[in-house]
N, CA and C atoms of all chains as a GROMACS GRO file, in nm:
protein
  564
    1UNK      N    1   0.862  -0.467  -2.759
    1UNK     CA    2   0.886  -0.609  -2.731
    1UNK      C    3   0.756  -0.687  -2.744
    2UNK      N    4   0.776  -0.813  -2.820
    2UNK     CA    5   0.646  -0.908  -2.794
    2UNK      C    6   0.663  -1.007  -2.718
    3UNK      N    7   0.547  -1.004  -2.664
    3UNK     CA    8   0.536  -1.121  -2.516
    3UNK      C    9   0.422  -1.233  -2.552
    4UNK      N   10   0.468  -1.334  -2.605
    4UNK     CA   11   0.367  -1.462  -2.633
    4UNK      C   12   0.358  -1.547  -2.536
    5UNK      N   13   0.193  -1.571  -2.516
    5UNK     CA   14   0.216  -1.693  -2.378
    5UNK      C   15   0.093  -1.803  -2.446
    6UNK      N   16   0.136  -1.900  -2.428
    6UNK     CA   17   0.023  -1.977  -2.492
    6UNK      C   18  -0.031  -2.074  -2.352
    7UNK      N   19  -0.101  -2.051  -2.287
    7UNK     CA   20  -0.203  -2.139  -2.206
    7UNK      C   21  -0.236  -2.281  -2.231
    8UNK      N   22  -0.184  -2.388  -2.206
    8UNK     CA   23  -0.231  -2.533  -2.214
    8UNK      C   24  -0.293  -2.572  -2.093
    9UNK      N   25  -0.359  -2.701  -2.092
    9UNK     CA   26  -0.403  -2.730  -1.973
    9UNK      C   27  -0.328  -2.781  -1.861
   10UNK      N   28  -0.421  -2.731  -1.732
   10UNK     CA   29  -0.344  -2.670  -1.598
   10UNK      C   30  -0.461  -2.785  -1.520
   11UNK      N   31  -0.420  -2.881  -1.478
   11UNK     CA   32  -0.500  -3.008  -1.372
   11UNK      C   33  -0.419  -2.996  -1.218
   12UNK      N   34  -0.471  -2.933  -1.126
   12UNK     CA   35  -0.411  -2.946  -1.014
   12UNK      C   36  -0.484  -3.054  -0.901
   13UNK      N   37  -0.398  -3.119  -0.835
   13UNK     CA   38  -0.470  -3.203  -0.776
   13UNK      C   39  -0.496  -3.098  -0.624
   14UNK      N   40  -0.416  -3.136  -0.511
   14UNK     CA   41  -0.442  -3.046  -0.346
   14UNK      C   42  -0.324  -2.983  -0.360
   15UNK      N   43  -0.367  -2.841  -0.336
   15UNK     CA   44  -0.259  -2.698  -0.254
   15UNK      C   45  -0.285  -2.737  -0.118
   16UNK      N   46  -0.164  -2.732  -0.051
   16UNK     CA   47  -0.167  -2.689   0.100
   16UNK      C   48  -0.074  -2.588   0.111
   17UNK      N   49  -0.095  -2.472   0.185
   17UNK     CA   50  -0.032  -2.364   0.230
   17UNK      C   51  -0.032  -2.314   0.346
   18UNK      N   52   0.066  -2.287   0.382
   18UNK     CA   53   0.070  -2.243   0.536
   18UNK      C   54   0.060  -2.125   0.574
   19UNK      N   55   0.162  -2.054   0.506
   19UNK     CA   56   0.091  -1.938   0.521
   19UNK      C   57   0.111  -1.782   0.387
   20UNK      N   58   0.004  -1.715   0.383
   20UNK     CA   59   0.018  -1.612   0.327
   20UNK      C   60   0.062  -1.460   0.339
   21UNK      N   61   0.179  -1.414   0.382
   21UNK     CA   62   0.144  -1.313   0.475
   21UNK      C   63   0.288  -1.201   0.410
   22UNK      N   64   0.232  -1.075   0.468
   22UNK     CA   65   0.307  -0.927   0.401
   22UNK      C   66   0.314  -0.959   0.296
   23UNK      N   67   0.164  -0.869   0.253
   23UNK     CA   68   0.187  -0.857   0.130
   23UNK      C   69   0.207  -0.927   0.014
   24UNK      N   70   0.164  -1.040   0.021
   24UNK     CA   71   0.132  -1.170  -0.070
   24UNK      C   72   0.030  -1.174  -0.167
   25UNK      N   73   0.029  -1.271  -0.281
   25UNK     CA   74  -0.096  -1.301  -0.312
   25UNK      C   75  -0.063  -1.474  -0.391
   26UNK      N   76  -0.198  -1.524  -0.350
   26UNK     CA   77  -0.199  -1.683  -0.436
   26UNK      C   78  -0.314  -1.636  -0.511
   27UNK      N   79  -0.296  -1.685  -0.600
   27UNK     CA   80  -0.408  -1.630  -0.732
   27UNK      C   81  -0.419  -1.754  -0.803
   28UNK      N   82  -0.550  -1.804  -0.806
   28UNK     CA   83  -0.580  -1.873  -0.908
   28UNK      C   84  -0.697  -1.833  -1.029
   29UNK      N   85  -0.608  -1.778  -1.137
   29UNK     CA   86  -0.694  -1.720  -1.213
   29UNK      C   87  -0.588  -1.603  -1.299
   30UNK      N   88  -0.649  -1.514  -1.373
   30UNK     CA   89  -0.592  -1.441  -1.432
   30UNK      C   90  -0.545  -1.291  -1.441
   31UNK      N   91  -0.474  -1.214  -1.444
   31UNK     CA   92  -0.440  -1.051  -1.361
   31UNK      C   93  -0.366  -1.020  -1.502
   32UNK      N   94  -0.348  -0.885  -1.478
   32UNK     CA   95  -0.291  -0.831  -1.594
   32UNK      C   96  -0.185  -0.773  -1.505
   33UNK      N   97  -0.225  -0.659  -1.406
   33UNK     CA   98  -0.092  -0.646  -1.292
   33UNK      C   99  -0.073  -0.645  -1.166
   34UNK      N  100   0.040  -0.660  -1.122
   34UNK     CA  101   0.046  -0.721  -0.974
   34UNK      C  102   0.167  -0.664  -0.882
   35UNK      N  103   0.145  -0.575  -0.789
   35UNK     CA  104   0.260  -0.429  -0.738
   35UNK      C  105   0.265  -0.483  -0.589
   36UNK      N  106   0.307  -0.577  -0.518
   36UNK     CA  107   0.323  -0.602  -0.355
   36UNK      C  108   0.493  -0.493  -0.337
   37UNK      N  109   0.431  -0.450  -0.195
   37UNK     CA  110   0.548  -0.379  -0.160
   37UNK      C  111   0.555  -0.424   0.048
   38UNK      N  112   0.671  -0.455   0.054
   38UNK     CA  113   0.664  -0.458   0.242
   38UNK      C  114   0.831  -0.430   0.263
   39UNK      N  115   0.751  -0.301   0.345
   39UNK     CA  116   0.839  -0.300   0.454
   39UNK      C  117   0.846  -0.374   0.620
   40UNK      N  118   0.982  -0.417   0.633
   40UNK     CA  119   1.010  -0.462   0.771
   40UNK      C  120   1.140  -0.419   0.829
   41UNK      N  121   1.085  -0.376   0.922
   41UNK     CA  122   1.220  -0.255   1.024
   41UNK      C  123   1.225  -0.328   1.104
   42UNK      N  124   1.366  -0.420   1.150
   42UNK     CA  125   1.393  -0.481   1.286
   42UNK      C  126   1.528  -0.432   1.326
   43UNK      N  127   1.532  -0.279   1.301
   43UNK     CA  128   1.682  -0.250   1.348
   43UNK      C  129   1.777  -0.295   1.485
   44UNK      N  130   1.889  -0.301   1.495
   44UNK     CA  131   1.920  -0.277   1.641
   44UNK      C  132   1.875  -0.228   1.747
   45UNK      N  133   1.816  -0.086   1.687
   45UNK     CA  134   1.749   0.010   1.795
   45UNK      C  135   1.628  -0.003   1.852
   46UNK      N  136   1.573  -0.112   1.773
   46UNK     CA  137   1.456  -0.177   1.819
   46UNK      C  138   1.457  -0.236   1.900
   47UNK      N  139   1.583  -0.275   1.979
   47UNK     CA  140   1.590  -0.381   2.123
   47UNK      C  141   1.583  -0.298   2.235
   48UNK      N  142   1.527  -0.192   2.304
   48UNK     CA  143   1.524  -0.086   2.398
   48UNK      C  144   1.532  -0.232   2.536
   49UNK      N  145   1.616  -0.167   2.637
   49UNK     CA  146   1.646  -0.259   2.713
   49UNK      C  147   1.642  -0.124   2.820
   50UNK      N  148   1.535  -0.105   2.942
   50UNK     CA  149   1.504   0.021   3.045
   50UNK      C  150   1.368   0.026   3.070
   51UNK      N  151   1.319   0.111   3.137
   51UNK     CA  152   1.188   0.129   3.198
   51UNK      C  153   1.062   0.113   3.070
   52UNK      N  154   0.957   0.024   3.076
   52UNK     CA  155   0.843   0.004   3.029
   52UNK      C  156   0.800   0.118   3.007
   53UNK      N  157   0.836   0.241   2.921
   53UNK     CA  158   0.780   0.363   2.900
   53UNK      C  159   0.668   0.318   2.745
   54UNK      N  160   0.585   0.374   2.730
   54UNK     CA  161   0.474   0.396   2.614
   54UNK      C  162   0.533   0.431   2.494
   55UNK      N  163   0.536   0.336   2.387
   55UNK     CA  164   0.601   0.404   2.301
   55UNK      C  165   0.514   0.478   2.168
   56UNK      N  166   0.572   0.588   2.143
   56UNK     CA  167   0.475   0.708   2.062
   56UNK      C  168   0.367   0.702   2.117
   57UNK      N  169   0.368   0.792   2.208
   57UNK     CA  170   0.205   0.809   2.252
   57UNK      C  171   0.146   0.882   2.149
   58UNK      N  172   0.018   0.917   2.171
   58UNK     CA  173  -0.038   0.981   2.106
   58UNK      C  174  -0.141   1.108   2.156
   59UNK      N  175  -0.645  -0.880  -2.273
   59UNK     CA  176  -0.658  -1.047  -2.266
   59UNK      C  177  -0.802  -1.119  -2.218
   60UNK      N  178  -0.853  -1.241  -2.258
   60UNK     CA  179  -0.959  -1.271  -2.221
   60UNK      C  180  -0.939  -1.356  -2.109
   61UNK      N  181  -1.046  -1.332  -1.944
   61UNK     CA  182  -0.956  -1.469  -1.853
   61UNK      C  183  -0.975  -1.540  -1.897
   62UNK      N  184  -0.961  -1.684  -1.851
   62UNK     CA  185  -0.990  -1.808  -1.785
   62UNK      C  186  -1.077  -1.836  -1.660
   63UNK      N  187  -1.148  -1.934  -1.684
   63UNK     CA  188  -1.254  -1.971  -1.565
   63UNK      C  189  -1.156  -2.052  -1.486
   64UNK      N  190  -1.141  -2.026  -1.341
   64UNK     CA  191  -1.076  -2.066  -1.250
   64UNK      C  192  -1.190  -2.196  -1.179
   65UNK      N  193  -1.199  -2.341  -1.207
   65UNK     CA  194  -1.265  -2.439  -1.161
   65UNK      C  195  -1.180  -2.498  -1.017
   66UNK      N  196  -1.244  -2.465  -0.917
   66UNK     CA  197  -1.166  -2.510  -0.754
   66UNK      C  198  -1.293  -2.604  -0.723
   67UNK      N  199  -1.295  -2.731  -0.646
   67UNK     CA  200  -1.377  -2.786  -0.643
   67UNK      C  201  -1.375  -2.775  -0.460
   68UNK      N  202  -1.265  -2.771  -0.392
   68UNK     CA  203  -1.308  -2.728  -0.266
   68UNK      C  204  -1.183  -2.644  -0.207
   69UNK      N  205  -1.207  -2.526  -0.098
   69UNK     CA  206  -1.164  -2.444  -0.063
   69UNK      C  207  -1.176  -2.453   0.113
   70UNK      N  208  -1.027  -2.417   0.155
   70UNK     CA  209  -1.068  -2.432   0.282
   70UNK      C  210  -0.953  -2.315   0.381
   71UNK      N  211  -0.972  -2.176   0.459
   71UNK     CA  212  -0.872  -2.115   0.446
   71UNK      C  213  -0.892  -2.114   0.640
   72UNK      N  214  -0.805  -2.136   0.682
   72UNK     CA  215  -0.815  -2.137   0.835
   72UNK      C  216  -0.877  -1.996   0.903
   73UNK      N  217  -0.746  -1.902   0.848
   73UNK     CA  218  -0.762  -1.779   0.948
   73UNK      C  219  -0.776  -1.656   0.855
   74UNK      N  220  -0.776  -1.583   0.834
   74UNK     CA  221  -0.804  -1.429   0.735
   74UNK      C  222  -0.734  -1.295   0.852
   75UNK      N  223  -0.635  -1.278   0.867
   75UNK     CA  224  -0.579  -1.152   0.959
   75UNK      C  225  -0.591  -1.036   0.874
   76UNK      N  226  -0.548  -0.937   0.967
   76UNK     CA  227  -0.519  -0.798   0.927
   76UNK      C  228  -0.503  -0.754   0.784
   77UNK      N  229  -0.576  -0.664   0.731
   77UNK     CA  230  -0.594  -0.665   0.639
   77UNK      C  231  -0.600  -0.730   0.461
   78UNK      N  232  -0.604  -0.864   0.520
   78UNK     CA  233  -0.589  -0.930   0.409
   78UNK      C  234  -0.744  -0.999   0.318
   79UNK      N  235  -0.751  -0.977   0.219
   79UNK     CA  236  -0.813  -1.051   0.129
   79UNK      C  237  -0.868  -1.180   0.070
   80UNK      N  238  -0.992  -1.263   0.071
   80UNK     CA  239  -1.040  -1.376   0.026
   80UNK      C  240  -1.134  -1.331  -0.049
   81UNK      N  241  -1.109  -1.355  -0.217
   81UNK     CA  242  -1.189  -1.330  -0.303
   81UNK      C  243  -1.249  -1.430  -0.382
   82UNK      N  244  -1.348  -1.456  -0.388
   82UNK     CA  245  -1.394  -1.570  -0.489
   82UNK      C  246  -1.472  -1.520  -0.593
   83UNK      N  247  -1.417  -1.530  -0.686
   83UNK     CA  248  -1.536  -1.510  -0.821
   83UNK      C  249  -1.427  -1.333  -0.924
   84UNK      N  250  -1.448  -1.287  -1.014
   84UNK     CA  251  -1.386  -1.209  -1.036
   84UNK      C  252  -1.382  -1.054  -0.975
   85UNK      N  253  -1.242  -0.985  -1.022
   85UNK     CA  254  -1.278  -0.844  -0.972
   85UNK      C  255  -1.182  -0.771  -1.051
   86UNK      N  256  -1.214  -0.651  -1.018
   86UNK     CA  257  -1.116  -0.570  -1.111
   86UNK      C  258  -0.972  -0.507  -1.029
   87UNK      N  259  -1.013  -0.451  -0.891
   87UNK     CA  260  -0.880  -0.443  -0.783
   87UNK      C  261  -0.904  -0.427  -0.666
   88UNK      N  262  -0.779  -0.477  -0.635
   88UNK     CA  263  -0.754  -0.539  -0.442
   88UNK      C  264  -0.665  -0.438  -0.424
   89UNK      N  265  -0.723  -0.390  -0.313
   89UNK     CA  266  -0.569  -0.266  -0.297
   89UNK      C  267  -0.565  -0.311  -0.150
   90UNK      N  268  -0.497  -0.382  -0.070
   90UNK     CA  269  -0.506  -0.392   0.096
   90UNK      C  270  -0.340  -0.266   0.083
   91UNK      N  271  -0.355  -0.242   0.245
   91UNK     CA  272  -0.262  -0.202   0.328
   91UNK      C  273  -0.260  -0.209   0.436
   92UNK      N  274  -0.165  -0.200   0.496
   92UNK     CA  275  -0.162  -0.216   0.638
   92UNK      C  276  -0.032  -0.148   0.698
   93UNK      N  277  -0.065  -0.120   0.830
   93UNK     CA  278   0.052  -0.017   0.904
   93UNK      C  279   0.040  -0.131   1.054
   94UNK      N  280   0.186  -0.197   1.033
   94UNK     CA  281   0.143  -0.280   1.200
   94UNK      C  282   0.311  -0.215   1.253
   95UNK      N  283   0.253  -0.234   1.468
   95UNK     CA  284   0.372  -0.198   1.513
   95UNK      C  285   0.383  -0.338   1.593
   96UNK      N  286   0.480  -0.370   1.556
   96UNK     CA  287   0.495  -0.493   1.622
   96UNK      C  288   0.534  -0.537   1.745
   97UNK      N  289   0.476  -0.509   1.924
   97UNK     CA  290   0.602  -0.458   1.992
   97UNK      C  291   0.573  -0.582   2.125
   98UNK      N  292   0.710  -0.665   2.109
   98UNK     CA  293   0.703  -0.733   2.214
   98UNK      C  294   0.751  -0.706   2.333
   99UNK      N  295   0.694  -0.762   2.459
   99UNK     CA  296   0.781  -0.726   2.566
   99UNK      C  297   0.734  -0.800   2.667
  100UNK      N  298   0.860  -0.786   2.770
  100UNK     CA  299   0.909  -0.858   2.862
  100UNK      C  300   0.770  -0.897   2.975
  101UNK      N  301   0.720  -0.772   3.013
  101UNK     CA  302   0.567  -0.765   3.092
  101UNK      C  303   0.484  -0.768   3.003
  102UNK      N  304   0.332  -0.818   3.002
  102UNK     CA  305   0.256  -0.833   2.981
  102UNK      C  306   0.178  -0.714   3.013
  103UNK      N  307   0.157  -0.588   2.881
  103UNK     CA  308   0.099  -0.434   2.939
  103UNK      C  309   0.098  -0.384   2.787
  104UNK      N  310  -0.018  -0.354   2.784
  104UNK     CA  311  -0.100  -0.322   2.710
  104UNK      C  312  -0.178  -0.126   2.760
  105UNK      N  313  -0.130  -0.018   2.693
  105UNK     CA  314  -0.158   0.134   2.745
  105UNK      C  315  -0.276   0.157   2.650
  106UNK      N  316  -0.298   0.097   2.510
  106UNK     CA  317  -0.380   0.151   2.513
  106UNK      C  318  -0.390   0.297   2.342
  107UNK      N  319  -0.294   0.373   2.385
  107UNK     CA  320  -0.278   0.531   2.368
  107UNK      C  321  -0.139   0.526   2.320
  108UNK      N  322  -0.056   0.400   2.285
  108UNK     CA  323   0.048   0.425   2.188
  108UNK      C  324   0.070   0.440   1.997
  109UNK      N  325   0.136   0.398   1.984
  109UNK     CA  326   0.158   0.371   1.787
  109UNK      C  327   0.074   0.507   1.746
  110UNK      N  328   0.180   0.614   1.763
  110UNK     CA  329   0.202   0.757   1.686
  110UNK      C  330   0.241   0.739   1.560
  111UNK      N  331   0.224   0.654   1.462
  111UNK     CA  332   0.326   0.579   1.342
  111UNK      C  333   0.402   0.674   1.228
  112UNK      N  334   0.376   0.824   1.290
  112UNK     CA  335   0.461   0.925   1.221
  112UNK      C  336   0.580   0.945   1.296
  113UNK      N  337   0.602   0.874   1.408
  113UNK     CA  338   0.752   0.869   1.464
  113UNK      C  339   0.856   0.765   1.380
  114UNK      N  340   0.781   0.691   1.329
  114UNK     CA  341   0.893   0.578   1.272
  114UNK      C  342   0.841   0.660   1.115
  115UNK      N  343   1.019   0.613   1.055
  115UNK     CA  344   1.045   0.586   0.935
  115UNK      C  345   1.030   0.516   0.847
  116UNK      N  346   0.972   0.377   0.898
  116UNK     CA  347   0.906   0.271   0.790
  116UNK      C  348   0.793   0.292   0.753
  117UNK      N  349   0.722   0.426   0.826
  117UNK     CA  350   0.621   0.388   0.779
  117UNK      C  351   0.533   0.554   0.702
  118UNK      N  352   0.681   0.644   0.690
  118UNK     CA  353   0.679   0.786   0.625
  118UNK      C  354   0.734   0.746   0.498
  119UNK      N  355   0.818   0.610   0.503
  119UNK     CA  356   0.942   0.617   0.336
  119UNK      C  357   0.844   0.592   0.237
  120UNK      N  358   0.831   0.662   0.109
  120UNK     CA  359   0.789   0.615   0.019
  120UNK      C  360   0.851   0.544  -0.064
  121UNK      N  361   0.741   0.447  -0.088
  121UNK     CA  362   0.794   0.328  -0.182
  121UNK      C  363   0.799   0.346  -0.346
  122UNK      N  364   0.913   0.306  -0.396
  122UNK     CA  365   0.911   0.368  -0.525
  122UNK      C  366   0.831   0.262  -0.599
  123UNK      N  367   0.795   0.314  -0.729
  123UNK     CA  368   0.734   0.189  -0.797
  123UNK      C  369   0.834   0.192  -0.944
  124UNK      N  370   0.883   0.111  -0.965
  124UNK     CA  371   0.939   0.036  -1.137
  124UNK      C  372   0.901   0.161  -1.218
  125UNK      N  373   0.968   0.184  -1.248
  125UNK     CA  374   0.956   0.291  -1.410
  125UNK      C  375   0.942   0.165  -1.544
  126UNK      N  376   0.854   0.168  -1.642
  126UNK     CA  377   0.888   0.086  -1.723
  126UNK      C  378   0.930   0.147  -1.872
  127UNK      N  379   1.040   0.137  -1.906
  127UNK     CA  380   1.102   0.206  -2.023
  127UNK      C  381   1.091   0.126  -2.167
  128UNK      N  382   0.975   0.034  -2.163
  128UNK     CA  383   1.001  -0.067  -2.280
  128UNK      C  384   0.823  -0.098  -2.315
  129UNK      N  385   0.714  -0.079  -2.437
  129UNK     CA  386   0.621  -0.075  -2.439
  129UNK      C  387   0.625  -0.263  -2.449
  130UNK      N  388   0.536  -0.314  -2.410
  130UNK     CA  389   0.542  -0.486  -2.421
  130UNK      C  390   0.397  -0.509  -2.506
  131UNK      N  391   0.415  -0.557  -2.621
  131UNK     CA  392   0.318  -0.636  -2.660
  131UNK      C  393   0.255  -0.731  -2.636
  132UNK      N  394   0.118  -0.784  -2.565
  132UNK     CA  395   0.125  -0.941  -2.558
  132UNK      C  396  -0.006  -0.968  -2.615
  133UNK      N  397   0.081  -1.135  -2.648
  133UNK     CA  398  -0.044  -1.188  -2.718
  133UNK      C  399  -0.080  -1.339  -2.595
  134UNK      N  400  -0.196  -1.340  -2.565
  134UNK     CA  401  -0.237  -1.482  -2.491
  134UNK      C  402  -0.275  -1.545  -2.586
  135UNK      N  403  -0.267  -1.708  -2.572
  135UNK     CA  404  -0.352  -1.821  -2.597
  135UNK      C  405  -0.395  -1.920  -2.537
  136UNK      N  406  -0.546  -1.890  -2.492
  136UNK     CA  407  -0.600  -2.043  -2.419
  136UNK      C  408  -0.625  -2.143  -2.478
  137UNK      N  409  -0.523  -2.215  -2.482
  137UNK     CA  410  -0.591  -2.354  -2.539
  137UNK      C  411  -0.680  -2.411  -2.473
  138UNK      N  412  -0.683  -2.408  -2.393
  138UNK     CA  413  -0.748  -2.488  -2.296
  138UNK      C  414  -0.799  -2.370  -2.110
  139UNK      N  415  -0.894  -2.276  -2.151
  139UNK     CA  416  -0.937  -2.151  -2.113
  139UNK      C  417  -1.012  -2.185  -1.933
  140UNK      N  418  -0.927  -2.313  -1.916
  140UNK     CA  419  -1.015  -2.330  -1.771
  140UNK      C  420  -0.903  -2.331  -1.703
  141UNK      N  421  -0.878  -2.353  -1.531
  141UNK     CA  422  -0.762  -2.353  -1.455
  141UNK      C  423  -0.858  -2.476  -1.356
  142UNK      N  424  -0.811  -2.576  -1.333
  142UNK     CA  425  -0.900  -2.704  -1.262
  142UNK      C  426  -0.806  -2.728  -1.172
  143UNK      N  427  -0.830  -2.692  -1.051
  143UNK     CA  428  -0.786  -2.714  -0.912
  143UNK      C  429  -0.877  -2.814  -0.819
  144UNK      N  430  -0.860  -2.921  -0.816
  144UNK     CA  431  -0.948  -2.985  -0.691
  144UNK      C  432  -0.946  -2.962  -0.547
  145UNK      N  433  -0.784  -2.905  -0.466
  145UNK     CA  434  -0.885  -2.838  -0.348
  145UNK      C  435  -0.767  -2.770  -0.284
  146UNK      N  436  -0.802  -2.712  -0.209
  146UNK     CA  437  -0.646  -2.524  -0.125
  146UNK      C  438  -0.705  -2.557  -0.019
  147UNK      N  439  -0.600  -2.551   0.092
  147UNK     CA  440  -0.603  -2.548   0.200
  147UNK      C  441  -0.481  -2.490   0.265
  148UNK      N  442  -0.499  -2.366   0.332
  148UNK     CA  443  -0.455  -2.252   0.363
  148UNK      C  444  -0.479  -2.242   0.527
  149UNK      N  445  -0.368  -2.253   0.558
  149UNK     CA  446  -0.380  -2.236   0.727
  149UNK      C  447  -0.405  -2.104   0.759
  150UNK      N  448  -0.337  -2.004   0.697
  150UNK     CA  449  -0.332  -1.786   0.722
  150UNK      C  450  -0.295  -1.736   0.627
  151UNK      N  451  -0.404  -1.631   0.606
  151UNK     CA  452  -0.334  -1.522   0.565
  151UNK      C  453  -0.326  -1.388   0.604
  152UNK      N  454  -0.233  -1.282   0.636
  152UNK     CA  455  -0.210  -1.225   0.701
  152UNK      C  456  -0.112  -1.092   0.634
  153UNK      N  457  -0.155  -0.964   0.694
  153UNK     CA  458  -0.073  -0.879   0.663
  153UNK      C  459  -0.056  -0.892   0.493
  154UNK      N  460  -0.202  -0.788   0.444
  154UNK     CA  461  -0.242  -0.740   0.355
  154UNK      C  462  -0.190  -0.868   0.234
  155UNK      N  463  -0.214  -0.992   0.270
  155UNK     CA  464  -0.227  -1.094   0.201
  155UNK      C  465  -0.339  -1.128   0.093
  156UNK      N  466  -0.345  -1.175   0.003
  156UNK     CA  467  -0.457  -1.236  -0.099
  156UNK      C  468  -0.441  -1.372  -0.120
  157UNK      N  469  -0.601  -1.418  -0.153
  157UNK     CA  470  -0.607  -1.531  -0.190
  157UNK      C  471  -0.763  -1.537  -0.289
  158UNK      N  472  -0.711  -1.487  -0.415
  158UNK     CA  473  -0.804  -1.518  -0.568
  158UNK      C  474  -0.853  -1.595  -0.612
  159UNK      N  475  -0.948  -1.619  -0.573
  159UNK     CA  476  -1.050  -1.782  -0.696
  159UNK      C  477  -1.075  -1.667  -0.846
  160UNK      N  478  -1.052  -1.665  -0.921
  160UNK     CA  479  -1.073  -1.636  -1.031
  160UNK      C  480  -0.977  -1.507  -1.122
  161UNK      N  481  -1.026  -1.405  -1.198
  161UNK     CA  482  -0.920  -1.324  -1.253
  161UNK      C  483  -0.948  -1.227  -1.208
  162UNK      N  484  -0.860  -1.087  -1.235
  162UNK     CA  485  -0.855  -1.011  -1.168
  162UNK      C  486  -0.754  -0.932  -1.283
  163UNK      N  487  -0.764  -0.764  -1.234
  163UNK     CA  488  -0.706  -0.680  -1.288
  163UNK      C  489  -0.546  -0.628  -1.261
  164UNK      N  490  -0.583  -0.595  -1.122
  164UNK     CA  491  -0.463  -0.492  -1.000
  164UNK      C  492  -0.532  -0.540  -0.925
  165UNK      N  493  -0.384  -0.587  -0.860
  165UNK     CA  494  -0.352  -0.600  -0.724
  165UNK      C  495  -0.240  -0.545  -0.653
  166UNK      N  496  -0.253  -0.422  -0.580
  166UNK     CA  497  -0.162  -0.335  -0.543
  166UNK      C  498  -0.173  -0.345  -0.374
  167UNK      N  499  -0.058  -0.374  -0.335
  167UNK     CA  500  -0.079  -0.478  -0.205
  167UNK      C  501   0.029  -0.376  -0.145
  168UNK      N  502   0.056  -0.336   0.012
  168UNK     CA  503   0.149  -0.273   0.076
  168UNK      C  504   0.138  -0.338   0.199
  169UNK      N  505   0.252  -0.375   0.302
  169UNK     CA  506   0.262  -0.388   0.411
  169UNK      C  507   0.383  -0.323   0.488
  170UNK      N  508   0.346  -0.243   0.575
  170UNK     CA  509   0.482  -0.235   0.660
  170UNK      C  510   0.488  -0.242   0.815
  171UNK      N  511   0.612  -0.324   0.826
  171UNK     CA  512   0.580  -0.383   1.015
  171UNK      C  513   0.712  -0.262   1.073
  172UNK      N  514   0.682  -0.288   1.166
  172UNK     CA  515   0.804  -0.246   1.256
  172UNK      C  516   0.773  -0.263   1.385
  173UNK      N  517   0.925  -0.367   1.411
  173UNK     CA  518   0.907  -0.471   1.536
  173UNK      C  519   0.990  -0.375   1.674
  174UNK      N  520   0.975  -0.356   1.768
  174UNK     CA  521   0.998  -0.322   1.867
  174UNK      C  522   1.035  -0.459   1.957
  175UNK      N  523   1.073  -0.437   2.036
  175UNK     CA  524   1.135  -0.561   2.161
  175UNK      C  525   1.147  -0.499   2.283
  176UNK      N  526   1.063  -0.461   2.372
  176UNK     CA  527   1.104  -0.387   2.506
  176UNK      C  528   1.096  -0.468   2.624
  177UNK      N  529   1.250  -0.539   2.694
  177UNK     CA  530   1.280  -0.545   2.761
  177UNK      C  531   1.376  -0.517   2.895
  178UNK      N  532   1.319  -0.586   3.013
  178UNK     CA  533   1.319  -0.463   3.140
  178UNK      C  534   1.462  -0.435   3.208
  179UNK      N  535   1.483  -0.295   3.239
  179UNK     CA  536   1.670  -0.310   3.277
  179UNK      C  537   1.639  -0.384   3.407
  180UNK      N  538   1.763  -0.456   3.451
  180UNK     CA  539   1.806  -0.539   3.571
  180UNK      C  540   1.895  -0.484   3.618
  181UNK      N  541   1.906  -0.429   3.698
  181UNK     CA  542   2.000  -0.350   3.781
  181UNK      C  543   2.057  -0.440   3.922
  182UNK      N  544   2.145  -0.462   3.917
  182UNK     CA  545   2.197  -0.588   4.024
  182UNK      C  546   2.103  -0.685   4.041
  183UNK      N  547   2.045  -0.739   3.918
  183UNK     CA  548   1.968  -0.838   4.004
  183UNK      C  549   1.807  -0.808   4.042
  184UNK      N  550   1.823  -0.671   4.092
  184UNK     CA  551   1.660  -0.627   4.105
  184UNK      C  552   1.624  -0.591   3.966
  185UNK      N  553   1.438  -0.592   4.000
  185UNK     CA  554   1.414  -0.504   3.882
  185UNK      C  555   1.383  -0.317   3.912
  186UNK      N  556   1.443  -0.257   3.809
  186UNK     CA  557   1.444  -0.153   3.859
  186UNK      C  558   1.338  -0.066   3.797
  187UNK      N  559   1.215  -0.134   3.792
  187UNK     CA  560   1.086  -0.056   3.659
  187UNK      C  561   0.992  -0.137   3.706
  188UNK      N  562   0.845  -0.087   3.723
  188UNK     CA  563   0.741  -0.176   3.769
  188UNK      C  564   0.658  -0.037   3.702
   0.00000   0.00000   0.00000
């Protein structure tokens, strides 16, 4: 497969961003490759409702 | 490919958390990760001697990556080989986040949370855990 990209000019005036987060990226500039991966576990079982025990000690 | 000069005339980023990234100028790779346990609760208690993070599963699964079955040719053209930003303003970034002034190669970024919630049983009314 061929992949043509032709670059014209790019004038930005103000970014505001709030926020960046798991596993993000803002890039200004150029990359060849780019692999973000996130996990987020908020199962049911995550609501433990009983005694303030330590969880996974170590 | 050849970069582009990334022109920012002002930069302004509030906070930088847990493993995350502020790069200015070029590089070849960003690899952040991060392992967070997220655990709220009802009392205010802090042990110390928890997050064993081989008990949870989010954070043993391996992540697969894309197989790519198709070779890609590319061709760039800068016409115009600059990127002119006059100014970023970024309240956080957080949890193996980036933020690039210029080009770059790989960026291989991982995060995994896992949120907990521990609140206290009430047993008629009393509390039955201190």
């Amino acid at each position: 497969m061929n992949f043509t990209v032709v670059n014209r000019d790019i004038q930005i005036g103000n970014i505001r961003v709030v926020g960046v987060a798991s596993s993000s990226v803002f890039l200004i500039g150029d990359t060849q490759t780019i692999s973000l991966s996130s996990i987020f576990d908020t199962p049911p079982e995550s609501l433990i409702i009983g005694p303030l025990v330590p969880l996974a000690p170590q | 490919m050849i970069n582009r000069q990334s022109n920012v005339e002002s930069a302004y980023v509030n906070s930088v958390g847990i493993s995350s990234v502020v790069q200015v100028g070029d590089s070849l790779l960003i690899k952040p990760k991060v392992n967070a346990l997220a655990v709220q609760r009802e009392e205010e208690r802090f042990y110390g001697f928890e997050g064993d993070l081989s008990m949870y599963q989010a954070f043993q699964e391996e992540i697969p990556s894309p197989i790519i079955y198709e070779t890609v040719t590319t061709n760039f053209f800068h016409e115009n080989p600059r990127i002119n930003v006059h100014s970023v303003n970024i309240t956080a970034l957080s949890s193996s986040a980036v933020f690039h002034i210029g080009s770059t190669k790989d960026i291989i970024a991982e995060a995994r949370v896992k949120h907990i919630r521990q609140l206290q049983n009430l047993d008629n009314g009393n509390n039955t855990d201190t």
